[in-house]
C-alpha positions, 0 to 999 in steps of 0.5 A: 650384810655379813660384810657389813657386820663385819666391817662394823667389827673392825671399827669396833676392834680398832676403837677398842684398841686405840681407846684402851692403848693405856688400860692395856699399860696398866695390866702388869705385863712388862711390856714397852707400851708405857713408852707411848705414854703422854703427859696426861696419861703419866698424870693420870696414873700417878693422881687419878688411878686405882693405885693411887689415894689423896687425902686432904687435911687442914692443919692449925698453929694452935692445934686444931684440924678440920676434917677434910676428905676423912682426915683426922679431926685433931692434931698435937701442938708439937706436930702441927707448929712443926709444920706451921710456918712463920709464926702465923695462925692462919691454917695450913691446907695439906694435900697427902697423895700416897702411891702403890709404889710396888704396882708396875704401872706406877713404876711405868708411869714414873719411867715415863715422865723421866723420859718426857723431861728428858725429850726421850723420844728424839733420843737415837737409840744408843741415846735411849738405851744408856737412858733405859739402863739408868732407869731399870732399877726403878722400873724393875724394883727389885726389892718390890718382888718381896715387898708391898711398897707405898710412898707418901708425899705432901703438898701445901696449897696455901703455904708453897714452903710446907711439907708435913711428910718431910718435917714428919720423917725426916728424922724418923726411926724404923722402931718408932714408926713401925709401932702404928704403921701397917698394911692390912686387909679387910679381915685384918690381917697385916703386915708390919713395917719393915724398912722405910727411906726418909725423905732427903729434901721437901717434896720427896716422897717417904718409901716404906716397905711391907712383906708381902707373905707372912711365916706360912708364905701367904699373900696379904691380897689375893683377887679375891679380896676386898680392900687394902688399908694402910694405916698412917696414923699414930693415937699420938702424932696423926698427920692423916689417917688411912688410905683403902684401895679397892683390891677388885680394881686393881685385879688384872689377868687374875692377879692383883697387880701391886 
């Protein structure tokens, strides 16, 4: 009998193990099991994890937006035309997709669908490793260690050409942007914006950089906090409205990984 139990905690152990080869991934040790990754495991992580928020909003020529998924109920007539193509009236559908950049298994998930593109694994080594070194930089992301870092993007289900983030912050000013843009937690505290990297092209992604500590060197999120809200929208221009994470998922060996 106690070789049977014992035999049944080996199946288990081995299931445990083989079906959590991603959570183990996503803990934020910097190890290479991101490297055996699959396809649907990169797209799960960059569109259906903790460390990622879609939003989806409906634009109109005129002016009028419907609420979709919490977005907000209106927009100008000068920001709405700029993403309006052709003159039509017909409403435009955005999907907004916002990424906790800072989060390593983001950066994993990111390395690792360049390394799929690239047919990484029938790679020889000397292969691989020039491979690694042109891609440390985003997998390390330096500027991450002081800094809470998100990106936002968009994409058009019904009009393939538009791109709202790009038409948005293409021509952006720190100073102007930094006035409505923050990171805050649950109790309010915030971190303004300090820095953010246009998009060069539609379909890029707008990176923007928040301090993780404030003068007396605490973090905005500690474990036992409830939510991050990183708040988008301008009282003026409001092209989506607030993503909220959920801090208790994103938690990992006591340490809120972000």
């Amino acid at each position: 009998m106690k070789r049977i139990y014992q035999a049944i905690g080996f199946l288990i152990l081995a299931m445990v193990l083989t079906l959590g080869s991603l959570a183990w991934g996503q803990t934020g040790v910097t190890d290479n099991s991101y490297k055996k990754w699959s396809k649907k495991d990169v797209e799960k992580v960059l569109n259906d994890s903790p460390w990622v928020s879609v939003q989806e909003v409906r634009i109109r020529k005129e002016g009028q937006a419907q609420r979709v998924a919490g977005a907000p109920a209106s927009l100008t007539r000068d920001e709405t035309n700029s993403v309006a193509s052709g003159g039509s009236d017909i409403p435009i559908d955005f999907i907004f997709t916002l990424r906790l950049r800072s989060a390593l298994p983001i950066r994993q998930a990111l390395v690792r669908q360049k390394q799929l593109e690239a047919k990484y694994d029938s790679m020889d080594e000397k292969k691989k490793a020039a491979f690694d070194t042109s891609s440390a930089g985003l997998l390390e992301c330096p500027a991450c260690v002081d800094n809470y870092v998100v990106t936002l993007s968009s994409r058009s289900k019904n009009s393939p050409g538009a791109d709202a983030v790009y038409t948005t912050f293409k021509g952006a000013r720190l100073d102007d942007i930094k006035r409505y843009m923050y990171l805050a937690n649950e109790h309010g505290e915030r971190r303004e914006l300090v820095h953010f990297v246009p998009p060069r092209a539609p379909g890029e992604e707008a990176v923007f950089f928040f301090p993780r500590l404030d003068k007396e060197a605490n973090q905005l999120f500690r474990p036992d906090s409830k939510e991050a809200i990183v708040n988008l929208t301008n009282n003026q221009v409001s092209l989506s409205t607030n993503f909220h994470f959920d801090i208790a998922k994103l938690v990992s060996n006591g340490q809120v990984v972000f």
